[in-house]
Structure formats: structure tokens, C-alpha cells
N, C-alpha and C positions, 0 to 999 in steps of 0.2 A: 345533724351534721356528723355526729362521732359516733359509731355502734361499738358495742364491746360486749365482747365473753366472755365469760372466768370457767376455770375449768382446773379441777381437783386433780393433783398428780396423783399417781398408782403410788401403792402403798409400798414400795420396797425406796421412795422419792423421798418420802412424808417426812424424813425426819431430813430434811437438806431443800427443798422445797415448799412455799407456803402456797403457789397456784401460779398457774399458766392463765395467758390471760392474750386476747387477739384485740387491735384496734384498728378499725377500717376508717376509713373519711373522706367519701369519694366529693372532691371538692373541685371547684374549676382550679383551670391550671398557672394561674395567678395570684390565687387567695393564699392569705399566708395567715397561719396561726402563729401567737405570740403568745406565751404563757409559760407558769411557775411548777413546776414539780416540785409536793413535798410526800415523803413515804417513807413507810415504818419499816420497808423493807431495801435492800440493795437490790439491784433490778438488772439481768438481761435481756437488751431487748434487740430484737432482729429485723431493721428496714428491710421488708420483702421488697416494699416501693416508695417509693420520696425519699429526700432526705432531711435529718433533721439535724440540729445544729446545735452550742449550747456556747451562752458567751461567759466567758472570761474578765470582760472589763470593760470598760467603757467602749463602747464602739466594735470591740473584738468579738466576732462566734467564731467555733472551729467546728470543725467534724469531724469524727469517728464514725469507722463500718464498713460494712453494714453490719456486722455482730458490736453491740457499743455494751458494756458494763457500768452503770449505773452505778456509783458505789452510794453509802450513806448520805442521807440529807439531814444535816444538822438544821438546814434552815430552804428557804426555795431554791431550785435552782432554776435558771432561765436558760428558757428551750427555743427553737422555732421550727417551723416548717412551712413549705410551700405546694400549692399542689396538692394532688391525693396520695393518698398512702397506706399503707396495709403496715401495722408494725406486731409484731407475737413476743410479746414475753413472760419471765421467770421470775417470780418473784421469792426471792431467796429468805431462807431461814438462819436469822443470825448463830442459833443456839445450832446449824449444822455446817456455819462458815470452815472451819478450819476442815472441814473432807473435800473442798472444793477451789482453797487458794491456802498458796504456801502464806504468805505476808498476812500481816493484823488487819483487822476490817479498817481499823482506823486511819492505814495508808492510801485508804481510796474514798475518804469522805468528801462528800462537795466537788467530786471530779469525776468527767467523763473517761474512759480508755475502750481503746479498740482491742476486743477480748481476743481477737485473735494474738494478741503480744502476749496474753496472758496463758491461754487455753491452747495455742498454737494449732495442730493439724487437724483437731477433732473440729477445730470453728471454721476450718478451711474448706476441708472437707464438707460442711455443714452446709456453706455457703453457697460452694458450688454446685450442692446436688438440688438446692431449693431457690437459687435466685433467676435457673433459668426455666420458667414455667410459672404455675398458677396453680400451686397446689393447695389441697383443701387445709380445714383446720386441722381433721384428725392428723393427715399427712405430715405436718409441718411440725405440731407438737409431740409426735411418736417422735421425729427424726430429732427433734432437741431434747427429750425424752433420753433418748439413746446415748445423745452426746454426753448428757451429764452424766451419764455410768460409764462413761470411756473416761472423761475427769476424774472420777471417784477411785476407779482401777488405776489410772495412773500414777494417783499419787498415794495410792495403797492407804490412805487414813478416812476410816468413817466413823471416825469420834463424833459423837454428840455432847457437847456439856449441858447436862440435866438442870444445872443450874438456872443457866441462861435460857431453854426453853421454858423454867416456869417462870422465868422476870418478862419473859415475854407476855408471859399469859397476864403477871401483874400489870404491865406497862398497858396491856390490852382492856382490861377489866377492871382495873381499879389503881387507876396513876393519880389518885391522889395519896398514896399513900407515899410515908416518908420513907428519903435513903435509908437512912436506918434500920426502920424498922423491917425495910426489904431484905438488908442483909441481914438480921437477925432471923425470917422465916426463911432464908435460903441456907442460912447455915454457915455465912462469911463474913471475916471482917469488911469494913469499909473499902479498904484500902485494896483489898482482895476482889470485891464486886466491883470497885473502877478500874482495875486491871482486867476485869474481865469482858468488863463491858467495852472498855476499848479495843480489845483484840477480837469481838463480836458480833457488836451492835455498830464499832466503829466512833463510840464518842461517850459521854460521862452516862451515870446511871441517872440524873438530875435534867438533863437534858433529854436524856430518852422520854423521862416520863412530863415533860412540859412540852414536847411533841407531840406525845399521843394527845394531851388533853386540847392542845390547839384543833388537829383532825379532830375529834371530837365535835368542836364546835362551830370548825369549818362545816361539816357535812350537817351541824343543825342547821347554820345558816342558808347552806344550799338547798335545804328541804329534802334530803336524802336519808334520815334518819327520822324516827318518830316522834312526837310531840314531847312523850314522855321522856326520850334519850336529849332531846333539847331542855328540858328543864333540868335534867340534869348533868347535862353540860353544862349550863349556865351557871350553876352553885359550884363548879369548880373554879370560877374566877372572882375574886373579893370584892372587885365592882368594876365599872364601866372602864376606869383607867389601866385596872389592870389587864381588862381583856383588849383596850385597845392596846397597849405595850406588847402584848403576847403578838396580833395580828401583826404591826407592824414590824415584830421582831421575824416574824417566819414567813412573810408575803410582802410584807413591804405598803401594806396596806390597811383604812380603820377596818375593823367588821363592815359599817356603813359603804363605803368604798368598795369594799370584797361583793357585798351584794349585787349591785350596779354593775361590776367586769367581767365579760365574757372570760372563764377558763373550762374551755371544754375540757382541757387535758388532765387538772388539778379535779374535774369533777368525774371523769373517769377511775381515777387513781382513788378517789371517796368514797363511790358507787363499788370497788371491787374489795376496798377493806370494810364497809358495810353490810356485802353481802356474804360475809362470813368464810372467804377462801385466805384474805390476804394478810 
């Protein structure tokens, strides 16, 4: 139903970019997906075609686009779409946030926005030169490609903080380690790695790393990780209670449950930080 690409930015991106990534879904024109987004990354993503939706509250979706900004997911967020659709996006490097938006990650956590309020002419520009036609992959990720180094020049800052690229790689490789002792091999206080992780990653250092370990186990469950990476997923959670607490904290759902629900889109989002881009 859902094919996807991932696709490694050029190396002058790499440090502001974690991969590009295309999701097709040629569906009839009735069928509507419903499902959760959670991701280690803040996301732009570009409806070539459909649109997708994201709700708010009870009863409420809105829409943003077709350029929409993803910002941090502290926990799922609820999307939908109807129909087929082509969507291309960017999945952003926290530790290169601040060369790509003036404001703290943390003011676009658990919220959609239409990037062009953010990013203004280069997304306008963007939109119009790709939304009329059928262009291929290369085409479409050069020209978003492009746009992020008209963002980069604009706001003349390509700070990296070295920090938070290596809490990445902890949060990536080894989140069960404590706060603590993360800021002590980064080199920071406490107090210093939650401010920084706020204004990065968009939410606590504590949180980052109980996210990762959920995808983790999400993607064992789904069978998209190997036997070996599921057993030890599994020893990251103290027993059955606590990993059902974890799942219904970030899906809304047991493991048991997660198993049984169609999410193409959350298995997407698992298959492209799996395969070693995201």
C-alpha cells in the first residue's frame, strides 16, 4: 500500500539534515488512512498530492500546506489522509536546528505549521515550481535540496552544537543510559543539557531518551528490526507493565494492540530510522 525511499543528503546538508525520504500510496480515492506519527526527528514534509490532516481535539483535524513542518513528537501525533498521495520529506537534525529556525525547537513540539509562515519565499517559490507537474525523485529532493541552503544563507547561522549531535548518537545507540551520566560524558551540567535539549531536540533529555527506547521496540514489534535488536529491546523495559505504560504513553495503545493496527505511516517512519538514514 505505502512504498518509501530514504535518501542521504549531500555532505555540505549533513550536519542540518538526517535524510530525505519519498512516500507514495496510490490508493483509491476514497480510502482514508488514519494513524499516529512518532519520530526522533522534526520533519518537513511536502504534499505533492492528497492532503493530509492532523487533529487537535476531539473531533477537530486541521490542515497545513502543502510545505507542513512537523515539529518534535514528544508522544504520537494523529494524522489522516484520504486518497493517494505522493509526500517528500526532510528529516531534520536537532544538533543543526538553530541554522534553520530563529525560535527553540521546543515552540513547535506536538504541532503542525505551514512552513511557508516560517521559511516564507524559498517555500513558495518551492511550491510553485513542483506542485504543477510530476516530477521525479531526484528532481524534487535537489529543489528542496536547494531550498534549505537559501534558509541556511538567510539566516546567515550554521552553528552546530557538537553536543547535541553526540546525545543524538546516545539517545540513538544507547538511551538507556542515565541523565546524568549523559551530561557528565558531554561535558554539562544538568541544568545545561535540559536547556539544551529544549532548544534542539524540542523537549527534556529524559524524554528524548524514553522515546528512543519506545521506537526501539515499536520497530521490534513490527518485525522491522532483527531478532537480536528485539531481545534487546526488550531488557530495556523492567517488565510487561512497564512496557505496556511506555506504549500507551506514546501510541495510545498495549504492545498487544500495536500489533493487531494497521499503521502504515508510524511503520514507515520505523523502516527509515532502521535503515540507518534517520
Amino acid at each position: 500500500m505505502l512504498e518509501s525511499r530514504n535518501y542521504a543528503p549531500p555532505s555540505d546538508l549533513v550536519p542540518y539534515v538526517r535524510n530525505f525520504f519519498v512516500f507514495r500510496a496510490n490508493l483509491p480515492a476514497d480510502y482514508m488512512v488514519l494513524d499516529q506519527l512518532v519520530s526522533e526527528s522534526a520533519m518537513i514534509r511536502l504534499i505533492l498530492k492528497g492532503d493530509w490532516f492532523a487533529r487537535y481535539g476531539e473531533g477537530e483535524w486541521r490542515k497545513k500546506g502543502p510545505a507542513i513542518l512537523f515539529g518534535p513528537n514528544s508522544r504520537g501525533f494523529s494524522v489522516r489522509s484520504r486518497g493517494p498521495f505522493v509526500v517528500v520529506g526532510v528529516a531534520l537534525r536537532a544538533s543543526g536546528w538553530a541554522g534553520l529556525f530563529e525560535a527553540k525547537a521546543d515552540s513547535f513540539t506536538d504541532e503542525m505549521f505551514a512552513l511557508e509562515d516560517i521559511w516564507g519565499d524559498c517555500i513558495r517559490s518551492l511550491c510553485d515550481d513542483l506542485l504543477n507537474g510530476s516530477p521525479d525523485d531526484a528532481t524534487v529532493i535537489a529543489a528542496i535540496e536547494n531550498c534549505v541552503r537559501e534558509r541556511l544563507a538567510t539566516l546567515d547561522n550554521y552553528t552546530v552544537d557538537p553536543a547535541m549531535a553526540q546525545f543524538e548518537k546516545i539517545a540513538r545507540d544507547d538511551s538507556t543510559m542515565r541523565v546524568a551520566d549523559a551530561a557528565i560524558q558531554l561535558g554539562l551540567s544538568g541544568r545545561a543539557l535540559e536547556r539544551r535539549c529544549a532548544a534542539t531536540f524540542g523537549m527534556s533529555p529524559k524524554a528524548i531518551l524514553r522515546r528512543s527506547r519506545f521506537l526501539d521496540m515499536a520497530a521490534a514489534v513490527r518485525g522491522i528490526s532483527d531478532p537480536d535488536a528485539e531481545e534487546r529491546a526488550a531488557l530495556r523495559f523492567s517488565d510487561q507493565s512497564h512496557l505496556n505504560r511506555e506504549f500507551r504513553h506514546f501510541i495510545g495503545l498495549t504492545p498487544g494492540q500495536f500489533e493487531r493496527v494497521q499503521t502504515p505511516l508510524l511503520n514507515a517512519v520505523l523502516k527509515l530510522r532502521h535503515d540507518g538514514l534517520s
